[in-house]
N, C-alpha and C positions, 0 to 999 in steps of 0.2 A: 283273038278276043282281047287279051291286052292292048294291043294295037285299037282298036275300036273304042277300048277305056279312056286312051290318053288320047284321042284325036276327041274326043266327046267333051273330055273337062279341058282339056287346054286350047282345043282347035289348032291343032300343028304348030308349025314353024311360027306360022302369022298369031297365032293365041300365046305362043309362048313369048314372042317380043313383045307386044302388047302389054303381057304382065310384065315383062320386067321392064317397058319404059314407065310404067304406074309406079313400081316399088322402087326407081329410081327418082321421080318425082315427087311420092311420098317423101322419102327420105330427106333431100335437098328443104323438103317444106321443113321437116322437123329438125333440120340444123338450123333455119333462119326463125325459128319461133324459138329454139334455144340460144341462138345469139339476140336474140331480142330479151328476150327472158333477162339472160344475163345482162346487158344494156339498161333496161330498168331498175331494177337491183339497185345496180352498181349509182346508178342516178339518184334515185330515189331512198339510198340508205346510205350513201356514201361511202360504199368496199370500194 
C-alpha cells in the first residue's frame, strides 16, 4: 500500500528526477532574478 502511494504521487524513479530537475531549475531561476535584483539596486541607487 505504501508502495502504491508513492508510485501515485511521484511516478517512481522517472517522477522523482523530473521533480528534482524542476526544483533545480527553479532554484537556478531564483539566483539569477536575485542577481539581477541586486544588479539594479546597486545601479539604480548607487550601493
Amino acid at each position: 500500500m505504501i508502495a502504491t502511494q508513492h508510485q501515485a504521487a511521484g511516478g517512481g524513479i522517472a517522477g522523482g528526477r523530473k521533480n528534482l530537475q524542476l526544483l533545480i531549475q527553479l532554484r537556478w531561476i531564483a539566483v539569477v532574478g536575485q542577481i539581477t535584483t541586486i544588479a539594479a539596486v546597486s545601479l539604480v541607487f548607487g550601493y
